[in-house]
C-alpha positions as CSV (number, residue, x, y, z in Angstrom):
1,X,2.8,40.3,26.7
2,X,4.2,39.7,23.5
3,X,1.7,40.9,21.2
4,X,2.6,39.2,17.7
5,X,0.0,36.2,18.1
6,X,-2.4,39.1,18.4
7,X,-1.1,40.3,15.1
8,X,-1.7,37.1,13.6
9,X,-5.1,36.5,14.6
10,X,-5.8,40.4,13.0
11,X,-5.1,43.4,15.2
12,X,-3.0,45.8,14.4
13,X,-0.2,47.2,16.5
14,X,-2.1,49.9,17.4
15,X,-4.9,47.5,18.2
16,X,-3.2,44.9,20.4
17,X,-1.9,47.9,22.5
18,X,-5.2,49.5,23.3
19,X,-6.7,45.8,23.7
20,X,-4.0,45.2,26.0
21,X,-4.3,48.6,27.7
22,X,-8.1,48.4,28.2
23,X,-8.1,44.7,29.4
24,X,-5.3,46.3,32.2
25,X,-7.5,49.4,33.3
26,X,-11.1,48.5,32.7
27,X,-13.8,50.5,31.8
28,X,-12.1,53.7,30.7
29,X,-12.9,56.8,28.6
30,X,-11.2,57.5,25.7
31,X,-9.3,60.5,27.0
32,X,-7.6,58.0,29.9
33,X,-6.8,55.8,26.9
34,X,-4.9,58.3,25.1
35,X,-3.4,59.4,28.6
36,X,-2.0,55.8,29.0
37,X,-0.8,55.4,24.9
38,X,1.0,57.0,23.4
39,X,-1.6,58.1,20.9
40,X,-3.5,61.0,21.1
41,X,-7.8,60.9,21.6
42,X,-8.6,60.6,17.6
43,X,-6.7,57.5,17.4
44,X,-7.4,56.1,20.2
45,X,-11.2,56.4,18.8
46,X,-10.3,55.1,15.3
47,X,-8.6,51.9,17.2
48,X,-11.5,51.7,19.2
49,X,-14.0,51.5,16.9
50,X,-11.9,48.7,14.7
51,X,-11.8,46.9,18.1
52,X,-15.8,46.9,18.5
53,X,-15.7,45.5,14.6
54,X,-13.8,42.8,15.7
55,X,-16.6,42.3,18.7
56,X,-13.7,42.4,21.2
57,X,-14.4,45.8,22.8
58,X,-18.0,46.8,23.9
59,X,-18.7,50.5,24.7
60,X,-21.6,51.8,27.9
61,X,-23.1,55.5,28.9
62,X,-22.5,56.6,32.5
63,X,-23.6,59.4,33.4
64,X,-22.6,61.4,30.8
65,X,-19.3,60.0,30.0
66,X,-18.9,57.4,27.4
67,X,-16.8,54.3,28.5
68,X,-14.9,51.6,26.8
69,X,-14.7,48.1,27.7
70,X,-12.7,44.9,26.6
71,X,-14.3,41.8,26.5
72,X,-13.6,38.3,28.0
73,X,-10.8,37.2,26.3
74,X,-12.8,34.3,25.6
75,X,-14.1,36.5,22.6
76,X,-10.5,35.9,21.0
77,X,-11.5,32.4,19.9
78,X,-14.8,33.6,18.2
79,X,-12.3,36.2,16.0
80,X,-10.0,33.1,15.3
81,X,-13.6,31.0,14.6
82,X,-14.3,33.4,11.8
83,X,-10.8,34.0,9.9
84,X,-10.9,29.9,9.7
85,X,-14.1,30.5,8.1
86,X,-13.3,33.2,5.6
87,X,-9.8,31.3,4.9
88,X,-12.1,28.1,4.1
89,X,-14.4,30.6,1.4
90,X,-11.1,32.0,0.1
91,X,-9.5,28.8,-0.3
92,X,-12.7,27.5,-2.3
93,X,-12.2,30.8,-4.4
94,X,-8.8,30.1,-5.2
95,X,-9.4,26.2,-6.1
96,X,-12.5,27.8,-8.6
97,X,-9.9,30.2,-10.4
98,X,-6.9,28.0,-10.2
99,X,-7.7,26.8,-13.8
100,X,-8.5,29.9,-15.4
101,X,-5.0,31.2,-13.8
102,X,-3.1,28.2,-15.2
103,X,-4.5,28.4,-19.0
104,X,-3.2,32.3,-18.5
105,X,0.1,30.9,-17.5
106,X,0.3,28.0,-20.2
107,X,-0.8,30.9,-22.8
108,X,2.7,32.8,-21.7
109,X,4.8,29.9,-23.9
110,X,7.7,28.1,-21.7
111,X,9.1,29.5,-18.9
112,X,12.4,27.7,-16.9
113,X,11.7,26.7,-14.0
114,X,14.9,26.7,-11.8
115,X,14.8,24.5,-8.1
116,X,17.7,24.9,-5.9
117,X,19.3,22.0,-3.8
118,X,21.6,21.6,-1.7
119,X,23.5,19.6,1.6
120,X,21.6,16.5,1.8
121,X,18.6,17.8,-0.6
122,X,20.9,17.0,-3.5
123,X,20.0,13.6,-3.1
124,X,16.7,14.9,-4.7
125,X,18.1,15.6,-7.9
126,X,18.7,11.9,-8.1
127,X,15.6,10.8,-7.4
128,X,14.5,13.4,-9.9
129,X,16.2,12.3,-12.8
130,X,15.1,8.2,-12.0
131,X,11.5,9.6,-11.7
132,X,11.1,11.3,-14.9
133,X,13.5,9.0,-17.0
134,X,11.3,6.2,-15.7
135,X,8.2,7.8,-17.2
136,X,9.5,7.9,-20.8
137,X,9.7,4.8,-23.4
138,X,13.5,5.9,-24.0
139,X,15.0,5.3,-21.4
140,X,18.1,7.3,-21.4
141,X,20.1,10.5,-19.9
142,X,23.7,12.0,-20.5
143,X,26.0,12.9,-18.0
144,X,29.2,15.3,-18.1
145,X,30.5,13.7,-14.9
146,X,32.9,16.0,-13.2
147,X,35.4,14.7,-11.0
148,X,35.7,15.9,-7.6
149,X,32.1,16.2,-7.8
150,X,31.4,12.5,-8.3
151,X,33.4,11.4,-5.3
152,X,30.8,13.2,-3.2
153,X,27.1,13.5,-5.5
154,X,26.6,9.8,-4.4
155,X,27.0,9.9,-0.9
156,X,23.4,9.9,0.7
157,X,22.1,8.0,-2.2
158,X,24.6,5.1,-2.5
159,X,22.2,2.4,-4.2
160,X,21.7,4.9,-7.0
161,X,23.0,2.8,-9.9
162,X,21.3,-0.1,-8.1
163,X,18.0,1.9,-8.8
164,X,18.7,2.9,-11.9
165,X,19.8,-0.5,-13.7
166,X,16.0,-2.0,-11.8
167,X,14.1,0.6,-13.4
168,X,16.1,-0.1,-17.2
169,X,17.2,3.4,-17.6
170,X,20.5,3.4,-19.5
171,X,22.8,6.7,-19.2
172,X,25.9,8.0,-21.4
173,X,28.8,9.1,-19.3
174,X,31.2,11.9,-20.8
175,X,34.0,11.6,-17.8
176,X,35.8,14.9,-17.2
177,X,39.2,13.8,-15.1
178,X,40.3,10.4,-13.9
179,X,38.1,7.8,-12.5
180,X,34.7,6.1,-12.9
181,X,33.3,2.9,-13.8
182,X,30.7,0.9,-15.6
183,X,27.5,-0.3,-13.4
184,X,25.3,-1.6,-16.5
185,X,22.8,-0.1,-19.0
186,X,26.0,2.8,-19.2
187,X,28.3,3.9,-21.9
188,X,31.5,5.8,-21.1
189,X,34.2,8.0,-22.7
190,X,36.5,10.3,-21.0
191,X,37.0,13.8,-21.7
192,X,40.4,14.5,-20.0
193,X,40.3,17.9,-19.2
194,X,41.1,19.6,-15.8
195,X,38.8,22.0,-14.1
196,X,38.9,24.5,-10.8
197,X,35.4,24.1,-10.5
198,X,34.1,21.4,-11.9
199,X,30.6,21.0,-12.7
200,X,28.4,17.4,-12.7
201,X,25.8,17.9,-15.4
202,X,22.8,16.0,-15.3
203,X,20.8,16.1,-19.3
204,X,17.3,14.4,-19.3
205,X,13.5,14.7,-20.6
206,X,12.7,18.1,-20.2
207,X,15.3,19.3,-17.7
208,X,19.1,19.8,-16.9
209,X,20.3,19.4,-13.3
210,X,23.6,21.0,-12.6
211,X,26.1,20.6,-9.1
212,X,29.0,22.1,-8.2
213,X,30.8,23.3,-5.2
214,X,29.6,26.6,-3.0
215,X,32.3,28.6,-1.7
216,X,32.3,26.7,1.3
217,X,32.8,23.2,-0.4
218,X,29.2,22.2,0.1
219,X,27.5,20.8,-2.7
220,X,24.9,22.3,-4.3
221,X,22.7,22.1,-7.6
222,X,20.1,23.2,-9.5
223,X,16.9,21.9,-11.5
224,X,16.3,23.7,-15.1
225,X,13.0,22.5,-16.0
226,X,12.6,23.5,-20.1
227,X,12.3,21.3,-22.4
228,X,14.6,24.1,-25.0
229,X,17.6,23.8,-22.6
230,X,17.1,20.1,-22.0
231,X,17.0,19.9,-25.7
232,X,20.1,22.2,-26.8
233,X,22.2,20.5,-24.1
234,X,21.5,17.0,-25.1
235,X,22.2,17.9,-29.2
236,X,25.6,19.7,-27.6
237,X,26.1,16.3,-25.8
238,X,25.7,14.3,-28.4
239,X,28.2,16.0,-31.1
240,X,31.1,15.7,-28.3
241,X,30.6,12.0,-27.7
242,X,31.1,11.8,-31.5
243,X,34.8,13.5,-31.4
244,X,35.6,11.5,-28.4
């Protein structure tokens, strides 16, 4: 029997062996235990005693010898009974100091946070950047739109524009290569410079998105959630569309 859903519900390997072992021969001493394990007597009575803890294993005098015996396995879904139990208390605990955690987190200053994407997931980063633009009274991102990139980013989310122009969020578009056109609420210019691996740069409140190629041409991107990297990138933005 494979013992690993044993292991999840709390015994040991040691444990699930002599469990096992016990069920097999019955009552049995400890010295026919050890006989049968490869473990010698003192562990087999350290296991033992862990296994009556667990109220799985029972121990009776005969004679004078002192046998062991494994319960009905029916005793299993008592064990499993009580570690739902204890993970209901702990979960409680952890909702009560949830809040003092966070103010100790908030009190560290701004850390990135960095998501990764990719395959189909990078469709997220879409809806991403819709969902927070949508949520501030300036309605606006910046783009370094790489081509190569942008014959591909759009694929599983084709009504993108569609959504963006309904939810009147305007974008600036800084084109690097050939190609692209105006949907509405957009400004372009075109930055005509050729890159090996280009890079589609998403700027917006509070975060940067950036998508590119792995080295097995599957897209994939990341999120950089900080409002000093969102910030630095969009003034960066901003003095390039001036020259262009």
């Amino acid at each position: 029997m494979d013992i690993n859903l044993l292991k999840k519900i709390g015994f040991s390997d040691k444990s699930a062996k002599v469990y096992l072992v016990l069920l097999a021969l019955g009552p049995s001493s400890v010295r026919k235990l050890s006989e049968n394990l490869d473990m010698n007597r003192g562990q087999v009575y350290e296991v033992l005693k862990d296994l009556q803890e667990k109220e799985v294993v029972r121990f009776f005098k005969e004679e004078t010898k002192q046998l062991f015996v494994a319960d009905d396995p029916d005793s299993l879904k008592k064990m499993v009974d009580k570690k739902q139990q204890e993970l209901k208390i702990i979960n409680k605990n952890v909702d009560r100091v949830i809040p003092e955690l966070q103010a100790l987190y908030n009190s560290g200053g701004h850390r990135p946070v960095a998501k990764y994407f990719k395959g189909e997931n990078i469709k997220d980063i879409l809806e991403d950047v819709l969902l927070v633009c949508e949520t501030f009274e300036d309605k606006m991102y910046r783009v370094y739109s790489a081509e190569g990139v942008r014959e591909h980013l759009y694929e599983d989310f084709p009504s993108f524009s569609d959504a963006r122009i309904a939810k009147n969020i305007a974008v600036k578009v800084i084109a690097m290569g050939k190609g692209g056109e105006l949907r509405g609420l957009d400004e372009r210019k075109w930055l005509n410079q050729d890159s090996e691996t280009p890079t589609y740069i998403f700027i917006y409140p509070g975060k940067t998105a950036y998508i590119s190629f792995d080295a097995k041409g599957n897209l994939v991107g990341v999120i950089i959630e900080n409002q000093g990297i969102s910030e630095t990138q969009k003034m960066i933005f901003d003095q390039v569309w001036k020259t262009l």
